[in-house]
N, C-alpha and C positions, 0 to 999 in steps of 0.2 A: 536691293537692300536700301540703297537714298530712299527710294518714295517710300517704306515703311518708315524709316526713319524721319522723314520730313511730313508723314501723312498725305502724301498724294494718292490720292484715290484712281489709279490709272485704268481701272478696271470698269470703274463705272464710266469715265470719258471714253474712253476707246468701246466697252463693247465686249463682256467677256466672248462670245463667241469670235471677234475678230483678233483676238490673241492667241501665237502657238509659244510656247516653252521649250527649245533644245533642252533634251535630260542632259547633255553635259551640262547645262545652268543649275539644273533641280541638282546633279549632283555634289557641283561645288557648292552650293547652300547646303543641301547634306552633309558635307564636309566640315564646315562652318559651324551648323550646330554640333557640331561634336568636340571640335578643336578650335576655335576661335575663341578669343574673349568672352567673359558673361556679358559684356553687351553686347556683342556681334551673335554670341548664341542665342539670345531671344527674339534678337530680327531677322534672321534666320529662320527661326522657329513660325515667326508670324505672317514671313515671305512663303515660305513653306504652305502652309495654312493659307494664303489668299490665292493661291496661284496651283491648289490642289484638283481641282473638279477642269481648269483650262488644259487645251488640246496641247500636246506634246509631239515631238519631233525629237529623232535621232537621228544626229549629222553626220556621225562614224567616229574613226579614231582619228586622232591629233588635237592640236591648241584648239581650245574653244574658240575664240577669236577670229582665227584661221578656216576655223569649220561655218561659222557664221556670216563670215564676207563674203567665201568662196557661194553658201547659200542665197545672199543677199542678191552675188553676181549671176545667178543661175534664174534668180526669180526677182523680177525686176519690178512687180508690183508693191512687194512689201516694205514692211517700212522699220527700222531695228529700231530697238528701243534700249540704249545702253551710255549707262552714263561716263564710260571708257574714253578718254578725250582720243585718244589715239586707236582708237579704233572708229569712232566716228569719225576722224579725218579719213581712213584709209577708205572706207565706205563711202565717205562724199567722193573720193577723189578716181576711184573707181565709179561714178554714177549712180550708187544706191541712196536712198535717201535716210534720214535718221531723226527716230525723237526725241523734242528735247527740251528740257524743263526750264523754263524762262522766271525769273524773279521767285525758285520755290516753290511755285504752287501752278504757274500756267502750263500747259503742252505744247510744243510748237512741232511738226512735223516739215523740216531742211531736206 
């Protein structure tokens, strides 16, 4: 939701075919638009919509977070893209790498 909110285009930097979407991420934004704020429900709505047609992945049950690292640590090429400060330390700190938006508007992959 940051980069709709801040207008980062991460889609056209990265590559929509080198992006996948855990549906526990599409689902907590389907969540969002529905219960969240009216501003949080229209970038949601527009997160939703940018990230519609990119490859999706189901991690299973439990914490997204948790389902995410445990992925990150299985597949050691990828690179997560979450603006979760704490969960980008746990991912650094386990050896996954992480992207990450520098002054707003640049990408930096840590």
């Amino acid at each position: 939701m940051y980069c709709v909110k801040e207008k980062i285009d991460f889609l056209a930097e990265l590559g929509r075919e080198n992006i996948i979407v855990p549906e526990e991420v599409v689902s907590e934004l389907e969540r969002i638009r529905k219960e969240g704020s009216v501003k949080d429900k229209s970038i949601a709505s527009v997160a939703l919509k940018m990230i519609d047609d990119i490859n999706r992945i189901n991690l299973g049950s439990g914490h997204a977070d948790n389902l995410i690292l445990n992925f990150a640590k299985k597949n050691e090429s990828i690179v997560v893209g979450t603006m979760d400060k704490n969960l980008q330390k746990r991912i650094k700190k386990n050896g996954g790498r992480v992207l990450e938006i520098l002054g707003r508007k640049k990408l930096k992959i840590d």
